[in-house]
DOVEX-283942 format. One record per residue (C-alpha): residue in three letters; x, y, z negated. Coordinates in Angstrom, 3 decimals, decimal comma. Each point is the difference from the previous one (the first is absolute). Example, Ala and Ser with C-alpha at 12.3 -4.5 7.8 and 13.67 -1.06 7.14 Angstrom:
2
@res:Ala&u:12,300&v:-4,500&w:-7,800
@res:Ser&u:1,370&v:3,440&w:0,660
***
This chain:
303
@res:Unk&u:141,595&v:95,640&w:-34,859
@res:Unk&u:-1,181&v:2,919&w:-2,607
@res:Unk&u:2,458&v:2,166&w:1,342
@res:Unk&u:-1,329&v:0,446&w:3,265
@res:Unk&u:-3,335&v:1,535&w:-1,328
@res:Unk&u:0,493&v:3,977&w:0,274
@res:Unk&u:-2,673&v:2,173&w:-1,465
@res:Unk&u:-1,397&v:2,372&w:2,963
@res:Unk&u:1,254&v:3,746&w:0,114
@res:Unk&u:-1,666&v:2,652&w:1,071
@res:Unk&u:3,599&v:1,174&w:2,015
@res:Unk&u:0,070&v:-3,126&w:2,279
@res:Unk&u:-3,553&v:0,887&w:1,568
@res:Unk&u:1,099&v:3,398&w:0,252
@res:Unk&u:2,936&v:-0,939&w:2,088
@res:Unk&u:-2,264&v:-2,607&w:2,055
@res:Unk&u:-1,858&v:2,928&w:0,806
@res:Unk&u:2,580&v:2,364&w:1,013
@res:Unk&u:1,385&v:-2,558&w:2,445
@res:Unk&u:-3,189&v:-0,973&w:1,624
@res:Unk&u:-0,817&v:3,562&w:0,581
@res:Unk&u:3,842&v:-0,053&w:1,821
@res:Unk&u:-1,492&v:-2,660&w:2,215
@res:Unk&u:-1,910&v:1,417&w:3,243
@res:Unk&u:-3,118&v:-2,039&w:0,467
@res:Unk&u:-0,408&v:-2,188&w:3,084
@res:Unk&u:-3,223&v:-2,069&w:1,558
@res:Unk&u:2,373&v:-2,577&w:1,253
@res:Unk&u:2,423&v:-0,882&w:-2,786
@res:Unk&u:3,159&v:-2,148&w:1,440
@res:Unk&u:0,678&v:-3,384&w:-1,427
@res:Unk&u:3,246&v:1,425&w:-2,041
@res:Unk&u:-2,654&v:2,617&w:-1,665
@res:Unk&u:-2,567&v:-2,610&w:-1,011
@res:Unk&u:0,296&v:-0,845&w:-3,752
@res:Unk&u:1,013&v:-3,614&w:-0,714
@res:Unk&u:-3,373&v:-1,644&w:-1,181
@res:Unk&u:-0,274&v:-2,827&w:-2,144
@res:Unk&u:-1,521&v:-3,080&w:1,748
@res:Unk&u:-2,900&v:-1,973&w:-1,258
@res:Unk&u:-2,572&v:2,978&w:-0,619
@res:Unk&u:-2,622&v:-1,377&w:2,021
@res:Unk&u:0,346&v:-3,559&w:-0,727
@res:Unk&u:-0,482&v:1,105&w:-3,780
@res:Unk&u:-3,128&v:1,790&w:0,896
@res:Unk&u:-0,877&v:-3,614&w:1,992
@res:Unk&u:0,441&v:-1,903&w:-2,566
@res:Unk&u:-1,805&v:2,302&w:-2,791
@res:Unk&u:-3,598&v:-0,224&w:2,170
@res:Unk&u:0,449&v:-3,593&w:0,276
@res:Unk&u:0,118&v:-0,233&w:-3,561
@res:Unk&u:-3,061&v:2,160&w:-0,523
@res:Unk&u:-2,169&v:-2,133&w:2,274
@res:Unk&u:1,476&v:-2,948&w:-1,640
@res:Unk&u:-1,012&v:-1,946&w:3,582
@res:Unk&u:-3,350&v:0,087&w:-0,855
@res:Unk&u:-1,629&v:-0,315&w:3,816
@res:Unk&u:-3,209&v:-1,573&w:-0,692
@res:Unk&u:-1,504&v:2,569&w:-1,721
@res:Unk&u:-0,949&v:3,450&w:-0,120
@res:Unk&u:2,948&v:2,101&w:-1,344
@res:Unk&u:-0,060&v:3,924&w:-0,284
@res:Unk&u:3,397&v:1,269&w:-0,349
@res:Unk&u:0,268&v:4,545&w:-1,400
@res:Unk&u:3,321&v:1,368&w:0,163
@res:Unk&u:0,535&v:2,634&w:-3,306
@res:Unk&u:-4,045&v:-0,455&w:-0,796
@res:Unk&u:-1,420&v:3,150&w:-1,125
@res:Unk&u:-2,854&v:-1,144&w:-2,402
@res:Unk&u:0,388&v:0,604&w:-4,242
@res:Unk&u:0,281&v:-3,581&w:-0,728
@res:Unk&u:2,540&v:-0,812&w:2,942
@res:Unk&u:1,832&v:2,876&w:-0,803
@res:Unk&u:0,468&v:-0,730&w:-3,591
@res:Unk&u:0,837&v:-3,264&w:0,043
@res:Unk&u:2,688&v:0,515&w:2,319
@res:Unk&u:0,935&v:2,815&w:-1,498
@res:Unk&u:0,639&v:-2,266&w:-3,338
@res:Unk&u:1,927&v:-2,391&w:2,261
@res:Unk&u:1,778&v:2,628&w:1,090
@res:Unk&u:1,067&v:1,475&w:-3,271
@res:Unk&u:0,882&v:-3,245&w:-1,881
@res:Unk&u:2,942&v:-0,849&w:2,867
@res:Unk&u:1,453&v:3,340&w:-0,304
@res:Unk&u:-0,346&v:-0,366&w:-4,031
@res:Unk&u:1,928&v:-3,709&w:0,183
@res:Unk&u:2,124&v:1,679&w:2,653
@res:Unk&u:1,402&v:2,947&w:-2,222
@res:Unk&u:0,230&v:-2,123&w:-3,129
@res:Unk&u:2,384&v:-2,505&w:1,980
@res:Unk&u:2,006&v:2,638&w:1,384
@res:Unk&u:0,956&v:1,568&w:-3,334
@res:Unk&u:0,287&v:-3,477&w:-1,743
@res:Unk&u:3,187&v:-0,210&w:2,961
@res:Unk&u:1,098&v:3,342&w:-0,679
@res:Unk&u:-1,107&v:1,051&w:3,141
@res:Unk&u:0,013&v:3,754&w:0,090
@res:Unk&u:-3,313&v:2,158&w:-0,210
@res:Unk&u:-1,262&v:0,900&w:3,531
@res:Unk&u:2,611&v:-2,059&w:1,554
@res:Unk&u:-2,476&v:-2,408&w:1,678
@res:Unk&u:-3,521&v:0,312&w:1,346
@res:Unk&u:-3,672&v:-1,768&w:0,683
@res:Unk&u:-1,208&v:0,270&w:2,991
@res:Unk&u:-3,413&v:-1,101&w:0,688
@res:Unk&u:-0,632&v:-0,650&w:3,725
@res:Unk&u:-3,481&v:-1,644&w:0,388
@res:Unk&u:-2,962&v:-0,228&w:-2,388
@res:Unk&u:-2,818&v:-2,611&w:1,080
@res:Unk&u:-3,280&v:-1,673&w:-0,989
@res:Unk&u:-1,058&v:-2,832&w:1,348
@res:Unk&u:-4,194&v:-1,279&w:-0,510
@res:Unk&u:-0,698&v:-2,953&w:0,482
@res:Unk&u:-1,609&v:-3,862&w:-1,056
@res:Unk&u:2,166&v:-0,122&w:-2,436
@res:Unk&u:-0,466&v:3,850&w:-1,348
@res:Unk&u:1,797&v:2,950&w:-0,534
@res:Unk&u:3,928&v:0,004&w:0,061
@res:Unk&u:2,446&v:2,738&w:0,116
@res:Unk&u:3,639&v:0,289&w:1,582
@res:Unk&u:2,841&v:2,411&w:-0,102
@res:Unk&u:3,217&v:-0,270&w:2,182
@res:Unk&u:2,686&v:1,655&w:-2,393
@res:Unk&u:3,835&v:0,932&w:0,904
@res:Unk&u:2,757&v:0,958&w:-2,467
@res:Unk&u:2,703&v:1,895&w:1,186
@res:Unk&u:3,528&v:0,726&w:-1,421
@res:Unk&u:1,756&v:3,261&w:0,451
@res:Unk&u:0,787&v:-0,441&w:3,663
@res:Unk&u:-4,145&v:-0,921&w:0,890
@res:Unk&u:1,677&v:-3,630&w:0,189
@res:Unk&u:-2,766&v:-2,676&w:-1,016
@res:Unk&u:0,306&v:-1,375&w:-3,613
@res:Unk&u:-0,895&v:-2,682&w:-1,683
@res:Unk&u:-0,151&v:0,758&w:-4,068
@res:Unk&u:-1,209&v:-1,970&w:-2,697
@res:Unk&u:1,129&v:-0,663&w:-3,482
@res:Unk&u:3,422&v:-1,898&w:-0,119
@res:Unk&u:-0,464&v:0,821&w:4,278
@res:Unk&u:1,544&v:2,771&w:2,499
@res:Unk&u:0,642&v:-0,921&w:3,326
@res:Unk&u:0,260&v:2,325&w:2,930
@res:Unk&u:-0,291&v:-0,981&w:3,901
@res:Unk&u:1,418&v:1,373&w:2,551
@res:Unk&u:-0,940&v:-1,393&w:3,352
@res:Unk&u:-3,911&v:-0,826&w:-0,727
@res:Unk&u:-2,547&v:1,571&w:-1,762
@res:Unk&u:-1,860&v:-1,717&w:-2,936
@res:Unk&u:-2,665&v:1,056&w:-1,959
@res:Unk&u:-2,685&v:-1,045&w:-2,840
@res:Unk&u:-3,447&v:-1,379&w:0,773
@res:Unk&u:-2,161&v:1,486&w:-3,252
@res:Unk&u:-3,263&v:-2,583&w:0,123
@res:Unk&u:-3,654&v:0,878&w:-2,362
@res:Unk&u:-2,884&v:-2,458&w:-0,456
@res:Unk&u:-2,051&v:2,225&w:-2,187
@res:Unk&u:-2,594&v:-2,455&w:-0,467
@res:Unk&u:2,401&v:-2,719&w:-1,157
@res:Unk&u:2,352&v:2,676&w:-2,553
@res:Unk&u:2,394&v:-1,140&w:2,707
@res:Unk&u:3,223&v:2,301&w:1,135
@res:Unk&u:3,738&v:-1,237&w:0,856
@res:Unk&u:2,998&v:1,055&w:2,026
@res:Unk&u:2,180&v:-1,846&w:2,881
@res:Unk&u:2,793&v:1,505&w:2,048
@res:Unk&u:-0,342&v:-0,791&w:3,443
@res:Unk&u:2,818&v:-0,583&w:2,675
@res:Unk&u:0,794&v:1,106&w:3,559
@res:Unk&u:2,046&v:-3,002&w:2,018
@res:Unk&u:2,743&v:2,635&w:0,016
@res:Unk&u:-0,242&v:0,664&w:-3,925
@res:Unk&u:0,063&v:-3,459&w:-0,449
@res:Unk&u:2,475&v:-1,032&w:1,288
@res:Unk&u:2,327&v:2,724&w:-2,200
@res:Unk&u:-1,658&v:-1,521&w:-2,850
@res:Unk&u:1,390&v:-2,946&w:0,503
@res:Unk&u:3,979&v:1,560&w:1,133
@res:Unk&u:0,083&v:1,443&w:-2,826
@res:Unk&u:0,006&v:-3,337&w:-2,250
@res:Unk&u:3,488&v:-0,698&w:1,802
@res:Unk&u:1,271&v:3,463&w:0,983
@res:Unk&u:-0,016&v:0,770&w:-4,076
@res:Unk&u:2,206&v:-1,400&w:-2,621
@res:Unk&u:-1,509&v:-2,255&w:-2,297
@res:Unk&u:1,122&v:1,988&w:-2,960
@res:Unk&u:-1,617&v:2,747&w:1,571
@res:Unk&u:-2,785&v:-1,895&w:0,477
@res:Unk&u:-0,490&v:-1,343&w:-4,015
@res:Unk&u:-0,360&v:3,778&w:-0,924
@res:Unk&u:-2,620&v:1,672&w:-1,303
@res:Unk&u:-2,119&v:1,125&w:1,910
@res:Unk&u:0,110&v:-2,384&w:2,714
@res:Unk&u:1,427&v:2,070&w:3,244
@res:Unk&u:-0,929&v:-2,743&w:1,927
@res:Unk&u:-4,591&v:-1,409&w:0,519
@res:Unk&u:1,199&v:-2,748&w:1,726
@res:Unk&u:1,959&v:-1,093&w:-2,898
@res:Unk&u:-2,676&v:-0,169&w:-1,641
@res:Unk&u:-1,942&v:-1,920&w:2,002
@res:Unk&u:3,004&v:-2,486&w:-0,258
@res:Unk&u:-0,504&v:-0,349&w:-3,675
@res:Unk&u:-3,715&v:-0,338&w:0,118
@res:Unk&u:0,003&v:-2,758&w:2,326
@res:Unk&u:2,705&v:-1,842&w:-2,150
@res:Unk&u:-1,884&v:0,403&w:-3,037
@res:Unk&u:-3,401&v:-1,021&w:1,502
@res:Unk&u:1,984&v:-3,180&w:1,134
@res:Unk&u:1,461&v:-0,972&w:-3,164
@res:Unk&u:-2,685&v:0,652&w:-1,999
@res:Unk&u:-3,164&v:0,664&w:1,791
@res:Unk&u:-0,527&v:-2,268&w:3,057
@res:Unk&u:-0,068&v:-3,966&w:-0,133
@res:Unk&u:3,166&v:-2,080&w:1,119
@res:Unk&u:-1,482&v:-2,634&w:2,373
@res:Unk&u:0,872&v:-1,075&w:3,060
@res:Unk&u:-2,791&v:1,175&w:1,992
@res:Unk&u:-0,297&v:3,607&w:-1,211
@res:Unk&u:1,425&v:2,886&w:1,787
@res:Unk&u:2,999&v:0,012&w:-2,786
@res:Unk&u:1,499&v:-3,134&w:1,634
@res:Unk&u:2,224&v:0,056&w:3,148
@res:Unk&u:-2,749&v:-1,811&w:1,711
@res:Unk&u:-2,582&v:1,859&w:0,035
@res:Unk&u:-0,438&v:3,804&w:2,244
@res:Unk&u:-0,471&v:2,808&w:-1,545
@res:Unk&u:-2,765&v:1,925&w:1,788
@res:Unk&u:1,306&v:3,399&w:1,793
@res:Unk&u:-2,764&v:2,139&w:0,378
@res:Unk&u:-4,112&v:-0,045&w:-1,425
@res:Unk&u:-2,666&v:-0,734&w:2,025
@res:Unk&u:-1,808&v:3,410&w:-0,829
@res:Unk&u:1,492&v:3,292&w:-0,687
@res:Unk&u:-1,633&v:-0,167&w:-4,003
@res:Unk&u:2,110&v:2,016&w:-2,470
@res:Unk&u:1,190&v:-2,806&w:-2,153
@res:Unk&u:-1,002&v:1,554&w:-3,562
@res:Unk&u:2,655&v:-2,496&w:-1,984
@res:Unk&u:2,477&v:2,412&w:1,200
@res:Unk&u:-0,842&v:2,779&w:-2,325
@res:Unk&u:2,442&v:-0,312&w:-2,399
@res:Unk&u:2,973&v:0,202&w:2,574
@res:Unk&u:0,929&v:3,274&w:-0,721
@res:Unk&u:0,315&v:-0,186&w:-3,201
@res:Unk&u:3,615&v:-1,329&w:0,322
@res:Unk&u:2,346&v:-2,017&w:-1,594
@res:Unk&u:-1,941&v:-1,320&w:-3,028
@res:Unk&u:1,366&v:-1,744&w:-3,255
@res:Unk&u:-0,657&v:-3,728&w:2,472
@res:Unk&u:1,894&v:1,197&w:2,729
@res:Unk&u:2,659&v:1,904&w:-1,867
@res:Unk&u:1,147&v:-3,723&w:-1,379
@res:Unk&u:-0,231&v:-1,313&w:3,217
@res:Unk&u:2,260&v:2,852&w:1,340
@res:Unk&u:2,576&v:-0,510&w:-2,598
@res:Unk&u:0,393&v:-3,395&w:1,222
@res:Unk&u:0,774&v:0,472&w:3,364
@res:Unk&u:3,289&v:-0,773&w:0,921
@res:Unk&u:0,284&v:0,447&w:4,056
@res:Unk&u:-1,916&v:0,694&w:2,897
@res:Unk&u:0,868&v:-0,405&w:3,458
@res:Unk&u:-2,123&v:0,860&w:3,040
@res:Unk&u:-1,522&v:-2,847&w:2,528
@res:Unk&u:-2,748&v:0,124&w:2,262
@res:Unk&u:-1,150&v:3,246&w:2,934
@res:Unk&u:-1,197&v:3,678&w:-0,880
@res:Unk&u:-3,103&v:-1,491&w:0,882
@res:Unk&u:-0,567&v:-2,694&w:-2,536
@res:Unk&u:2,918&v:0,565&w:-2,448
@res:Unk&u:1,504&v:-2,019&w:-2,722
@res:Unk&u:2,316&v:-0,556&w:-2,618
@res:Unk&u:1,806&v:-2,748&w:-1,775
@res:Unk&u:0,193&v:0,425&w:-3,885
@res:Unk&u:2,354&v:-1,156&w:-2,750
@res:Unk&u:-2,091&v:0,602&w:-2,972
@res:Unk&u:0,422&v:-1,181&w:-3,631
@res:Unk&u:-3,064&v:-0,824&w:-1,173
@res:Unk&u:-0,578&v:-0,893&w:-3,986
@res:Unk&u:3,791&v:-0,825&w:-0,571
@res:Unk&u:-0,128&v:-2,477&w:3,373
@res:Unk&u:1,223&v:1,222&w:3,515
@res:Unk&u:-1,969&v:-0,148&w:2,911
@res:Unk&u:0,057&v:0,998&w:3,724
@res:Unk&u:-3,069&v:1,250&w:1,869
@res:Unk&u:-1,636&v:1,254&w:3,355
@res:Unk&u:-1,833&v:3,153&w:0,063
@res:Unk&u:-1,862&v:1,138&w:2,693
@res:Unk&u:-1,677&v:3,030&w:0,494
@res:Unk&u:-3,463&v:0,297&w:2,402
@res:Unk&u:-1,316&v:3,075&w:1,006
@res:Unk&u:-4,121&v:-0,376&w:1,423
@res:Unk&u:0,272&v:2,311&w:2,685
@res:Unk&u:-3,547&v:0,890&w:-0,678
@res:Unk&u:-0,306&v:1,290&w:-3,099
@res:Unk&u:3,810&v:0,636&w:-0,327
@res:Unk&u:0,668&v:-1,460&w:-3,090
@res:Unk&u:2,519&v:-1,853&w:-1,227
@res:Unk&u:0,938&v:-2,932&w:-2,455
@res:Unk&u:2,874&v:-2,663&w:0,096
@res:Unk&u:-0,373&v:-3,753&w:-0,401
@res:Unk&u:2,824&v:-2,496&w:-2,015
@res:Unk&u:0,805&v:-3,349&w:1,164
@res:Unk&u:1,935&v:-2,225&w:-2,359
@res:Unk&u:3,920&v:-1,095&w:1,623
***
C-alpha cells in the first residue's frame, strides 16, 4: 500500500502541460474526450449540508459558507490546521513519503442557531493519483470508485471538536469488497489497508465486551438492527474511528481466523471465525451505512 504513494515532481506537470497545449480546444467536447469522473461528488456535497443542519426544521437556522468574520475565521482556521497536523504526523508514522498526499478542504460552514455556534469543514485526502484517502494511525485505505471525505465538527462553547469520515453509496460499498477481495494476512498488517476491517473488529469487540447478551437486545438473532437514523445528526461517538486499529482491536484482529462474505452490496455482511480469550467463536458482522449523514459502523450478532 506505501508503495503506491509517489512524491509530486515538478517534470510530470510540465509534461501535463505540454500535452494539453497539443490539444486544440473545442466548445463541444465528444464523449471519448470527456475525462472519466469519479461518481458520488454531489451526493457527498448532499450529505455534508444535511449534516450541518442536523434536520433541525422547527427553528430558525442561518447557514454561511467560508464566514468571513475574525472569530469564524479563526476557529475554523484552528480546525483546519489541527487535521492537516494529525494528517502529516500519520503519514510519516506509515512511511508515507513527504508531499506524496494532500488536504483538500472543500467547504467551510457556520451554522447559528438555538443551540449556538458550531463550525464544519468537509476535508479530502488524496494520494498521488488525486484518488480519495482515508489515513489514520495504524489506517491507509484508498478508494477508487467513490469519493469519501472527513466531516471536521467545533462546538466552541462546549471545548467540543471531533472527526468522522463520511461515505458515498458507491464508496461504501468498496469498503466493504475490500474485506473479501484482500487476503487476511494482508489484512492483519500494520497499518490496516482495509476501514472496513476495522469496523469488523470494532463491532466484535463492542459485542464481546461492551454490549449486554440478552435475548431482546439488538446482539441476539431476534432482534433488527436499525438501518438508517431518523435525523441526519452527526453521531459524535464516532470520533475516534480514525484513529485505527488500537491495542483492543489489534487482539481482536489477531484472532480472526476466516471471513467469508454473505448478504447484498447494499446491506453487507460477514461470517467470522474468531478466537476470542483462548475459546473459538463464530460471528455476524454487518455493516450499515445512514444514507444521511454517510457514516458508517458495523453491528455483531452472536452464531
Amino acid at each position: 500500500m506505501r508503495g503506491t504513494f509517489k512524491p509530486f515532481r515538478p517534470e510530470d506537470f510540465d509534461s501535463l502541460l505540454k500535452r494539453t497545449a497539443s490539444v486544440p480546444d473545442t466548445y463541444f467536447p465528444t464523449a471519448l474526450e470527456l475525462p472519466k469522473t469519479m461518481r458520488g461528488y454531489a451526493e457527498l456535497q448532499k450529505i455534508y449540508r444535511a449534516i450541518c443542519l442536523g434536520g433541525r426544521r422547527s427553528e430558525t437556522v442561518h447557514l454561511e459558507q467560508n464566514p468571513l468574520d475574525p472569530y469564524g475565521r479563526n476557529v475554523l482556521n484552528i480546525l483546519q490546521a489541527d487535521f492537516e497536523v494529525e494528517h502529516a504526523v500519520a503519514a510519516h508514522v506509515a512511511g508515507i513519503v513527504a508531499h506524496s498526499t494532500s488536504v483538500c478542504i472543500n467547504n467551510r460552514t457556520s451554522v447559528q442557531s438555538s443551540a449556538g455556534r458550531e463550525f464544519f469543514m468537509l476535508a479530502e485526502v488524496l494520494d498521488s493519483s488525486l484518488k480519495p484517502t482515508l489515513l489514520g494511525p495504524g489506517l491507509i485505505e484508498t478508494f477508487g470508485t467513490g469519493p469519501v471525505a472527513t466531516v471536521l465538527y467545533s462546538r466552541p462553547d462546549d471545548d467540543l471538536a471531533v472527526s468522522t469520515p463520511i461515505f458515498t453509496a458507491m464508496s461504501f460499498r468498496e469498503m466493504a469488497r475490500t474485506v473479501v477481495a484482500t487476503p487476511l494476512p494482508d489484512l492483519k498488517k500494520l497499518p490496516c489497508p482495509s476501514f472496513g476491517y476495522m469496523l469488523l473488529c470494532e463491532a466484535i469487540y463492542d459485542r464481546v465486551y461492551s454490549s449486554p447478551r440478552s435475548s431482546g437486545d439488538m446482539g441476539s438473532r431476534g432482534g433488527q438492527a436499525p438501518l438508517h437514523h431518523s435525523e441526519p445528526r452527526l453521531d459524535l461517538s464516532a470520533q475516534e474511528k480514525l484513529l485505527g486499529m488500537s491495542a483492543e482491536m489489534n487482539e481482536i484482529s489477531v484472532g480472526i481466523r476466516k471471513i467469508d462474505r454473505v448478504g447484498t452490496s447494499l446491506t453487507p455482511g460477514f461470517t467470522v471465525e474468531c478466537e476470542v480469550d483462548g475459546t473459538l467463536a463464530n460471528f455476524e458482522v454487518w455493516f450499515l451505512r445512514n444514507y444521511r449523514t454517510g457514516q458508517a459502523r458495523g453491528v455483531a450478532f452472536e452464531r
